[in-house]
C-alpha positions as CSV (number, residue, x, y, z in Angstrom):
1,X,83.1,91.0,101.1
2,X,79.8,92.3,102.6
3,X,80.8,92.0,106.4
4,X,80.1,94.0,109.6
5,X,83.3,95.6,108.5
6,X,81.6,97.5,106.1
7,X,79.4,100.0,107.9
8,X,80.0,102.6,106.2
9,X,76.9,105.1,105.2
10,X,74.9,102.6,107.3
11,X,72.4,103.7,110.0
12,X,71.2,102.9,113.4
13,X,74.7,101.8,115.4
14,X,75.1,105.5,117.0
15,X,77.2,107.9,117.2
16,X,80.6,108.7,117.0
17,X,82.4,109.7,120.1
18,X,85.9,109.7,119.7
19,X,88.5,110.0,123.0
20,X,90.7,113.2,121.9
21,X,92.8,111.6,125.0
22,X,93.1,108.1,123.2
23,X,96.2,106.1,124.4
24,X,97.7,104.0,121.4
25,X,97.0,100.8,123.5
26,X,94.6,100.8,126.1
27,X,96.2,97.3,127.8
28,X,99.1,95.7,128.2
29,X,97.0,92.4,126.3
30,X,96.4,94.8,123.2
31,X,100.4,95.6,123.3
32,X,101.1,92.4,123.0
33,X,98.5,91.4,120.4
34,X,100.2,94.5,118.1
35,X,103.8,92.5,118.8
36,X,102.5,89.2,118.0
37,X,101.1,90.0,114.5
38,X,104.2,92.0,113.2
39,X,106.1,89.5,114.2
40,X,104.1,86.6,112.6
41,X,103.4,88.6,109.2
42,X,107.3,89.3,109.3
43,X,107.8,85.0,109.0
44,X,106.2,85.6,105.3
45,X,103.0,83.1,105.7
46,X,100.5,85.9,104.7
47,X,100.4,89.3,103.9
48,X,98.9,92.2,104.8
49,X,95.7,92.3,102.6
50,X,95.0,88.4,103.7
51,X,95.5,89.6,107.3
52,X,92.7,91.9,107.0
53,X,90.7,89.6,104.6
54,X,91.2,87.3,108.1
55,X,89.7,89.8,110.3
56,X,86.4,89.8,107.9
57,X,85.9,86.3,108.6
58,X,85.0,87.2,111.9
59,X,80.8,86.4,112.7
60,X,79.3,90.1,112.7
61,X,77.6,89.4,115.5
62,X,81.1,88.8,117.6
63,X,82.8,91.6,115.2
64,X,80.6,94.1,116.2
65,X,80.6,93.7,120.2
66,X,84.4,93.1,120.3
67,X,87.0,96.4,120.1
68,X,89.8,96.8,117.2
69,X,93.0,95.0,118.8
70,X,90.6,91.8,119.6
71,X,89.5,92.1,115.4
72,X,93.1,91.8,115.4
73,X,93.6,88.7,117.7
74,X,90.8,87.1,115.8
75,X,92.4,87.4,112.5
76,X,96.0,86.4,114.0
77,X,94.1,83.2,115.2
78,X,92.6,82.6,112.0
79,X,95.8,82.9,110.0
80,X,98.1,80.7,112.1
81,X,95.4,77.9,112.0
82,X,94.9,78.6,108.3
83,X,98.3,78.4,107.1
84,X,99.3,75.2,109.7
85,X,101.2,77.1,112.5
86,X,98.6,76.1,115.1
87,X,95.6,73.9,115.7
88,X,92.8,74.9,117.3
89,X,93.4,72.9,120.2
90,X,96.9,74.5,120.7
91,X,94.9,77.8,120.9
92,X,92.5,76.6,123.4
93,X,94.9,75.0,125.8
94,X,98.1,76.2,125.0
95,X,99.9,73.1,124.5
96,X,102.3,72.7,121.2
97,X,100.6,69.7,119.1
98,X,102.4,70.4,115.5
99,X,106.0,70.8,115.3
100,X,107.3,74.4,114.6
101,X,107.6,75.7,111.0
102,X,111.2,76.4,110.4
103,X,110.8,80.7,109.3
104,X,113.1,81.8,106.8
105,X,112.8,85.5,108.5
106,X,112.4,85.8,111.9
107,X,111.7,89.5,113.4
108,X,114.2,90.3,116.5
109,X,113.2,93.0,118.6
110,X,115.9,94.6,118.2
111,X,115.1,95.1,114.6
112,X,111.3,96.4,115.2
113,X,111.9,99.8,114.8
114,X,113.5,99.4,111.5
115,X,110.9,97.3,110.6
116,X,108.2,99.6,111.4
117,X,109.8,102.8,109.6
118,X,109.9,100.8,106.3
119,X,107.2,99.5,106.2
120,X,105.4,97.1,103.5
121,X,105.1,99.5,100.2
122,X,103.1,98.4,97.6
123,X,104.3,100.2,94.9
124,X,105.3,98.7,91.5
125,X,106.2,99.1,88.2
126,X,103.3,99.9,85.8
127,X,103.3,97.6,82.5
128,X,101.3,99.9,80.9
129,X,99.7,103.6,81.2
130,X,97.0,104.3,83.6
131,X,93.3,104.3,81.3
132,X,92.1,107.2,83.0
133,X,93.2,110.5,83.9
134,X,92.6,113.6,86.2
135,X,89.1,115.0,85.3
136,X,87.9,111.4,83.2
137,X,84.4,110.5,84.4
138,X,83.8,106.9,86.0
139,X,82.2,104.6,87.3
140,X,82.2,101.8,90.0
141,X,81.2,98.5,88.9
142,X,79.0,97.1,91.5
143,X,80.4,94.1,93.0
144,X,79.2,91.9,95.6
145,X,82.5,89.4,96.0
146,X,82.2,86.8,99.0
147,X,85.8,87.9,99.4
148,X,88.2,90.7,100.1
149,X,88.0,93.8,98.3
150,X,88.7,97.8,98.6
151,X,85.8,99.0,97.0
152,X,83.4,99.8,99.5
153,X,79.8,98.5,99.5
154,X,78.1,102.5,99.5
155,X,80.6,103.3,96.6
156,X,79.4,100.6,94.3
157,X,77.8,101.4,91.1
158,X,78.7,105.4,91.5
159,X,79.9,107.7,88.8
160,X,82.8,110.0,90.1
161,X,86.0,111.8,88.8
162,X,89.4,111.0,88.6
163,X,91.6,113.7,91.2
164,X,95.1,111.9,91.8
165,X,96.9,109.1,90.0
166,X,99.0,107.4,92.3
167,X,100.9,104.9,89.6
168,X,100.5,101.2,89.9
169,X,99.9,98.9,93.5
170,X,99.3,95.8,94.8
171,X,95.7,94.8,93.7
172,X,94.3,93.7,97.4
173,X,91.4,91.3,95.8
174,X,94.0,88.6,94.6
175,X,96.8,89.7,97.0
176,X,94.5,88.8,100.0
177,X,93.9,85.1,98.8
178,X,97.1,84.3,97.2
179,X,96.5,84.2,93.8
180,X,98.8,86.8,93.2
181,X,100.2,90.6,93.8
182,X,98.2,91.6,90.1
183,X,99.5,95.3,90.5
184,X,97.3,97.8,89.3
185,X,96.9,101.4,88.6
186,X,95.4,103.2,91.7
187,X,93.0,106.4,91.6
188,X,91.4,108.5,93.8
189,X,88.1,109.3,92.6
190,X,85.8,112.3,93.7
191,X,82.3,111.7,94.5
192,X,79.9,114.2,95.4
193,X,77.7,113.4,98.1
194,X,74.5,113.8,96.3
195,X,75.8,110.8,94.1
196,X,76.6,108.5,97.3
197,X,74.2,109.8,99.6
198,X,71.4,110.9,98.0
199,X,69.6,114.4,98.0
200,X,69.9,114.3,101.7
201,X,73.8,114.9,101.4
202,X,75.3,117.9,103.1
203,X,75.7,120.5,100.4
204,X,78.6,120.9,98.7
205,X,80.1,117.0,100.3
206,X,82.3,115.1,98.9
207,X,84.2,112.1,99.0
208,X,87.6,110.7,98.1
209,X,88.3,107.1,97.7
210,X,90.9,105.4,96.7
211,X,90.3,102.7,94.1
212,X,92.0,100.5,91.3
213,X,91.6,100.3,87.8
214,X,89.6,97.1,87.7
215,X,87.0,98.3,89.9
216,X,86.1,101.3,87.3
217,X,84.8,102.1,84.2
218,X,84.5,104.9,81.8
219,X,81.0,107.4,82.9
């Protein structure tokens, strides 16, 4: 999806400053917000790559002048109205309209830190041998899908080389709209910067990304 998520190699929004003092949340809302989507992606309505497809949907306009944890209490918002856990008018006055959706899992809190050190891998077993391997030459295809994907927009259409295979995953595009986990095998690719960036790159750049096996061709 091209979306004001998807800044990267674009210019004119400034630069960079981060905090080197950065706390992990900066208020006790955005603590909260963190809580409240572990523990709704833990029920099993979505998963992770429709949660971030959810935070896409987002106007740019309203994505752009809002911080990371509200990009997350957009897409929570989105989510429970999308799969029937809320309405909007629940969310705007707080008052339970639909009758709760009995969860098969429910995430105590005393079960958070577990939770959190397992995590959600999305590793799986490969059906058949990757098509490329360390050193092959490839190329992006370049895609312009009005939906979720891991391929990003400056990276489209690039020829770069195969540096790590990293066996078969959870192919995000399908994943993030339910049509399917569609495992595939994952690469990263090496792309100089002259290829992405033009002769204007830094010498000697590079980029790693990455990417799955559908998104590539042979160079």
């Amino acid at each position: 999806m091209n979306g004001a998520h998807d800044l990267g190699g674009m210019h004119g929004f400034g630069a960079i400053a981060p905090d080197p003092n950065e706390p992990v949340f900066h208020a006790e809302w955005e603590r909260r917000c963190f809580a409240l989507t572990l523990a709704g992606g833990f029920t099993g309505q979505w998963n992770i790559d429709a949660s971030r497809f959810a935070r896409e949907q987002m106007p740019p306009a309203e994505y752009l002048a809002t911080g990371y944890y509200e990009h997350w209490l957009a897409g929570l918002e989105y989510l429970l109205i999308d799969r029937a856990m809320a309405t909007p008018r629940e969310m705007a006055t707080g008052k339970v309209e639909l009758e709760p959706k009995p969860e098969a899992r429910v995430l105590h809190a005393a079960d958070v830190g577990k939770v959190l050190k397992k995590g959600g891998p999305s590793e799986r077993t490969a059906s058949e041998p990757p098509r490329f391997a360390v050193g092959a030459r490839v190329r992006t295809h370049n895609l312009n899908p009005a939906t979720h994907t891991r391929l990003p927009r400056y990276a489209r259409g690039k020829v770069g080389t195969v540096a790590l295979l990293h066996g078969a995953h959870v192919f995000p595009d399908t994943n993030s709209r339910y049509l399917g986990e569609n495992a595939q095998h994952l690469y990263t690719v090496r792309f100089d910067g002259r290829e992405l960036w033009g002769p204007d790159a830094e010498p000697d750049s590079c980029t790693m990304i990455d990417l799955w096996d559908s998104y590539l061709e042979p160079a």
